[in-house]
N, C-alpha and C positions, 0 to 999 in steps of 0.2 A: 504494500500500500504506500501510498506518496506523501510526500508531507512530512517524515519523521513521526509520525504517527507514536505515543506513547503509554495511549490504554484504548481500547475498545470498546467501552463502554459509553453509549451516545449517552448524552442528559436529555432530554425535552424540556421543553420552554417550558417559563416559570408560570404560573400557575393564572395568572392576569390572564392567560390565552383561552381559557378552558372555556370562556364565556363562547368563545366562536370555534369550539369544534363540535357544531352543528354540520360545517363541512365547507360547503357553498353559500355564498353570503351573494343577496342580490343587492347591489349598489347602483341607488337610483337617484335622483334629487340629486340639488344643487345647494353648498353652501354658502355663507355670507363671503367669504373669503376673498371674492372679485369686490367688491363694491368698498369703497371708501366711507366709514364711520365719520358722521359728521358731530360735531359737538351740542349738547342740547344748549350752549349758552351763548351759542352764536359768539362765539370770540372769536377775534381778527389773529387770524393764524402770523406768527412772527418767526424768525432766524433759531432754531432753536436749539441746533446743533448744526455738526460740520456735515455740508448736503444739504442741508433743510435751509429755505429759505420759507418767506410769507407765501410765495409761488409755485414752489417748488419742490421735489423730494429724487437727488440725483442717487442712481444708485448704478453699481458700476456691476459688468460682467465680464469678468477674464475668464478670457480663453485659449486654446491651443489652436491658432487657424491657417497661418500662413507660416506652414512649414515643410524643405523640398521634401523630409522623409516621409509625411502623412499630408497632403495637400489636405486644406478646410476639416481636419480630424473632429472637432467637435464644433465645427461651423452653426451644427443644429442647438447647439446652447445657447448660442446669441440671436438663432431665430427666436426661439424658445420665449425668450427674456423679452426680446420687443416686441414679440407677440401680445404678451402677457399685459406689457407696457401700452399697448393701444386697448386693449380689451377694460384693462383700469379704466383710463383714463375716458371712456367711449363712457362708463359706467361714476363719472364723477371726479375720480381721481381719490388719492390715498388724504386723509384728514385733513381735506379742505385745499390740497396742492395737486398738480399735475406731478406724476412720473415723469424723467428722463433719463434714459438708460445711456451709461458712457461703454462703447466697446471698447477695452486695450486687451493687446494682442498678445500672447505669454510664450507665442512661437516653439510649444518646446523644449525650451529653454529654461535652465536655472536663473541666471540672472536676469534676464526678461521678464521672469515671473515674478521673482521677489520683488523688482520695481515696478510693475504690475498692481502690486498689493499697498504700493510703498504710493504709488502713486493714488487708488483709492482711497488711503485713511485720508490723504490730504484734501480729498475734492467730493468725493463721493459718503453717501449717507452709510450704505451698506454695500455689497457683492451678493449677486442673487447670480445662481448658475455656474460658478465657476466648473472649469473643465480643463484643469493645468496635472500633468501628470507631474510637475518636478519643483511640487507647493513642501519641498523637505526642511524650510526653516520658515517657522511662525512668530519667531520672535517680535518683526515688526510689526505682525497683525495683534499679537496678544496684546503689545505696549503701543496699541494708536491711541493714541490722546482726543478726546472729544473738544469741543465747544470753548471746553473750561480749561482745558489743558490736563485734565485728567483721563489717567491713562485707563479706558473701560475698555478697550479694545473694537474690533470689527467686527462687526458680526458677516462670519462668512457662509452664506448658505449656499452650499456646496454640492454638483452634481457627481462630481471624480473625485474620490478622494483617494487617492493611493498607497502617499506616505503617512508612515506611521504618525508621526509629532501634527501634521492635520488630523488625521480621524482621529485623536485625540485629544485636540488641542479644545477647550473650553469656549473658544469664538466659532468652533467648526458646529453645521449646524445643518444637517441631511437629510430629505428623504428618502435617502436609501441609507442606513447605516450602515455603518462600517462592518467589517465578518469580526473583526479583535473584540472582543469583549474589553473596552479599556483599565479596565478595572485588574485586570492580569497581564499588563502590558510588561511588566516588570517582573513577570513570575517567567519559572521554567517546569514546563513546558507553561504555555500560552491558553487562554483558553478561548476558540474561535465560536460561531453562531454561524449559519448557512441554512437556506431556503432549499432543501433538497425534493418539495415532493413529489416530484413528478418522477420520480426514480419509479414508486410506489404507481404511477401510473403507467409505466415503459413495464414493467412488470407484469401488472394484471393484463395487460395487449400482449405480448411478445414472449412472457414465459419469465420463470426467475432463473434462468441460465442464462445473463446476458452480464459480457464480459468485452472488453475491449482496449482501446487503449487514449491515453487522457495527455492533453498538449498545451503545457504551461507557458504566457507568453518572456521572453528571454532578454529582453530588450532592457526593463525597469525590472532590478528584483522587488520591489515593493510590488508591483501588478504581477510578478512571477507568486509570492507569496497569497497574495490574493485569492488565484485561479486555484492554488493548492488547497487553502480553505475551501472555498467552495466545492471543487471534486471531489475534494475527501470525502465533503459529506455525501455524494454522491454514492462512492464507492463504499462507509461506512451502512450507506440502505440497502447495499447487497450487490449493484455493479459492479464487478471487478476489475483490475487494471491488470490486460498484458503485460502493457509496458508503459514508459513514462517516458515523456521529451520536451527537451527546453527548446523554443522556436524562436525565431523574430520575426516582428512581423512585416519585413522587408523581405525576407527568404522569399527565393524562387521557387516554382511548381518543381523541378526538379530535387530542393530539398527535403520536398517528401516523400521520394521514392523508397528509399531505406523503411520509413513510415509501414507505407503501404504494404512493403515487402514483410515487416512485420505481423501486420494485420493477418497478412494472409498463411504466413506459416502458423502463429495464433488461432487460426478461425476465430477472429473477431468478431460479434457482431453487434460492437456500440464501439462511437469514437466523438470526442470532442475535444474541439481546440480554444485556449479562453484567449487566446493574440486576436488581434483584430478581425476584420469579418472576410479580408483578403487572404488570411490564412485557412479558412474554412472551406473558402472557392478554391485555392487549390491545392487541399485535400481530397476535395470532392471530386478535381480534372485528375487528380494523379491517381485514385483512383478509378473513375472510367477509362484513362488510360491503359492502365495494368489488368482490366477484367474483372475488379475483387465485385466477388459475388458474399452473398451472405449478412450483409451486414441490417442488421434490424433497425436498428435506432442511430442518426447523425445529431450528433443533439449540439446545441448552439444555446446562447442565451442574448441580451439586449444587443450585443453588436448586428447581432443578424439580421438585426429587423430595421432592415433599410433597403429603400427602394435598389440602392448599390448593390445588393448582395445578389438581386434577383437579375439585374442588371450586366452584372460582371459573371454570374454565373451558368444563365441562362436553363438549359435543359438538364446541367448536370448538376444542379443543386436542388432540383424537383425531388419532395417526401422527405427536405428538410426540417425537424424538431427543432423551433424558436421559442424559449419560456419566458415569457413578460411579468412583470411584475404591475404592469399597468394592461387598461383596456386596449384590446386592438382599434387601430383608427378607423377602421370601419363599421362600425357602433355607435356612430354616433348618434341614431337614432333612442338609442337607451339610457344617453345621460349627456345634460345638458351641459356638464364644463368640458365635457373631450369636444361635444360640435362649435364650442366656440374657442378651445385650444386650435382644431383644426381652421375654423375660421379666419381668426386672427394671425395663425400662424402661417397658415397658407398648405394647403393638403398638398405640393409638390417638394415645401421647404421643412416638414413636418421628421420628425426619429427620434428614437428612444431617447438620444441625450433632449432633445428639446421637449418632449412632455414631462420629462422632470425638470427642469429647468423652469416650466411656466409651473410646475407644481412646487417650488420653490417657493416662484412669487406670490404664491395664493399663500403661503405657510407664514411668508415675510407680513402680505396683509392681515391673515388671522391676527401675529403678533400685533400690528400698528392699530386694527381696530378694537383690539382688546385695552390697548393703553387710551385709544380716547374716549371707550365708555367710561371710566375711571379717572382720566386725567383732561383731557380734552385734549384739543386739538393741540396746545402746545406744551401736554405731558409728553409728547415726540421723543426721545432720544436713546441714543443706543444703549446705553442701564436698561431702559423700560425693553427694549426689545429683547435684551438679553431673560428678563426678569419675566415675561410672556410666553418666550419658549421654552422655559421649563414647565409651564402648566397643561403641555399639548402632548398628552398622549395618545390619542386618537384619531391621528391628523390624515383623512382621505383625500385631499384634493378635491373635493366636490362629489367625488365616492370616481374619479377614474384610476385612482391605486387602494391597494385596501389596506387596514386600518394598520397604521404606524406609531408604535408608541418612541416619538420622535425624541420627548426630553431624556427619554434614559437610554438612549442608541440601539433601540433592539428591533432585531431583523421584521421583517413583514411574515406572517406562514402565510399571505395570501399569493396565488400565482395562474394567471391564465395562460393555456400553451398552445397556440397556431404548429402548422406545419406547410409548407409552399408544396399547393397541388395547382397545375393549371398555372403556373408563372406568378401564382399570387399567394400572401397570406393568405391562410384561411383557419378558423379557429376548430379545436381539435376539442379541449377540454377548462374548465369544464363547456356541454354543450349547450348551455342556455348562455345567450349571446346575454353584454353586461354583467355576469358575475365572475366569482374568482372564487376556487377552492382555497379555502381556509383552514383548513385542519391543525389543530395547534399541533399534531405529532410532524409537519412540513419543516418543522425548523426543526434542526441536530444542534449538539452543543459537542466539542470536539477539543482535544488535549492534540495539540499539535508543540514542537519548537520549532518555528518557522526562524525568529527573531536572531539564533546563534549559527542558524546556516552560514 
């Protein structure tokens, strides 16, 4: 098994979950979270921190976009965000101000990023969307200094978060949390959390002798680390690993020949790659190259689900397993905040990073409009934001993710999973369009030492 694996013994999620292992949770309605809370005292909104003006609420989203080794990598975050930012604003604006979103660009790059960040505490109110894989020192973001010159820090509400000192850091702030349990970041072994169920669904389809082989992306060890959490728990519900391989996600189709050639003297028949979604394309050409027959399950998770993937792969990524952790976009008939995600965002500019990213900004407004029923409009400041998303452990995006218990970082067990039949998603499980299996036993809890690799 992969990962350094140190006891075998899964936990299940803590006991908060058991309210929703009903199974499948139907998520309908829309919450307040788009619309701007306005003050019952009609007070003349003022400067009230750094971002906030009487007009205004700038908030900034870095991202990873113009760079040669991934051209526009998480491009869909900055749709995402100013998506979000027209759908506000369409609907009032945030406590009496317009939204305006700053895009700066993190290329990538270390240094890019950090002034990236260095460059929002000075200008911008908060960071909604971030999508920087190399956010490896928080120091400036923990020690930004507000209005007062007091250092509250940034609140980063974050789509990618990779490195460790982010997902752990106290301003980091996700709808998708982090797999580290941070609370044993400092321990050996580690203690990880992973949304595995659909193992339990590849299972009851395809038999419980399904074994294969799992491919860690090789590029970033912190996203190497990641993919190992997550599989593990894959392979902890009974999938087994032939084999294990560190990829990049530059590697040519040709580097996975040796792969393939594994797969097939294995009799494999499950494989997943967690490197970008160009590494899944070709796994999937090398083998139709090679003939390999047999294999049950391709399985993928949010990179996949991108117009790109069907695109660049064409015929030989048909009966591809994609697991979302949000609704597929075409549902929007069944809940009102994905048709005006898709709306807003634009149904050609629309992907997994950018409906977390506009589900960011719905979580940023929960927090702003919970400080002006209480404060009004110019109780605004980053303390109070900080101070709001601790109280949000339920946080659905308008019910297009399911239910997030956001302030203490713990995984979702909800998950719906497509498969590309006919050149298109198509939703596989569960089969009632608009909901998401929930089963509190989805989520594994996992002793890995990932940290001393």
């Amino acid at each position: 098994m992969g990962g350094n694996v140190t006891g075998t013994t899964t936990k299940r999620m803590r006991a908060r979950w058991s309210a929703l292992a009903v199974g499948m949770v139907l998520v309908v309605g829309v919450s307040a979270t788009g619309a701007g809370a306005q003050s019952s005292s009609k007070e003349k909104p003022t400067a009230t921190d750094i971002g906030i003006t009487a007009k205004e609420i700038r908030v900034a989203v870095i991202a990873d976009v113009e760079t040669p080794l991934a051209p526009g990598l998480f491009q869909g975050s900055v749709y995402g965000v100013q998506g979000w930012a027209k759908y506000v604003n369409k609907k009032g604006g945030l406590a009496g101000r317009k939204v305006v979103v700053d895009f700066i660009d993190s290329k990538l790059n270390a240094s890019d990023t950090r002034n990236a960040f260095i460059k929002a505490c000075q200008e911008d109110f908060v960071v909604i969307g971030a999508s920087a894989l190399f956010v490896n020192n928080v120091s400036d973001i923990e020690s930004c200094v507000n209005q007062a010159g007091v250092a509250a820090g940034l609140p980063d509400f974050a789509v990618v978060t990779t490195e460790l000192d982010q997902q752990c850091s106290p301003t980091t702030i996700s709808v998708n949390p982090p797999q580290i349990i941070c609370s044993t970041k400092d321990d050996s072994p580690q203690t990880y959390q992973a949304n595995a169920g659909r193992a339990a669904y590849y299972q009851k389809k395809f038999g419980k002798n399904l074994h294969g082989v799992y491919l860690y992306a090789s590029d970033i060890k912190a996203a190497n680390n990641a993919n190992r959490a997550t599989m593990t728990g894959m392979q902890e519900e009974g999938i087994k690993a032939d084999q294990e391989f560190d990829v990049s996600s530059r590697a040519p189709q040709s580097a996975y020949t040796p792969i393939v050639q594994a797969m097939k003297e294995k009799g494999s028949n499950y494989a997943q790659s967690g490197a970008a979604q160009n590494s899944t394309v070709a796994l999937r050409k090398e083998a139709k190259l090679q003939g390999l027959q047999g294999v049950k399950v391709w399985d993928c998770t949010l990179q996949c689900y991108d117009k790109k993937f069907i695109e660049q792969g064409g015929a030989d990524v048909e009966g591809q397993f994609v697991a979302l952790l949000f609704l597929p976009f075409d549902e929007t008939k069944t809940n009102t905040m994905l048709a005006d995600f898709i709306k807003y965002t634009g149904k050609d500019k629309a992907d997994g990073f950018g409906i977390q990213a506009w589900a960011s900004g719905l979580l940023f407004a929960e927090a702003v409009n919970a400080t002006v029923d209480q404060s009004g409009v110019n109780g605004v400041n980053r303390e109070a934001i900080f101070t709001e998303i601790a109280k949000i452990n339920e946080f659905d995006a308008g019910g297009m993710l399911g239910k997030t218990n956001v302030a203490d970082k713990e995984t979702t067990p909800c998950y719906a999973l497509v498969q590309v039949k006919g050149g298109e998603f198509k939703r596989v499980w569960p089969t009632k369009a608009g909901t998401f299996d929930c089963k509190a036993s989805n989520v594994v809890q996992l002793k890995l030492d990932l940290l001393s690799r």
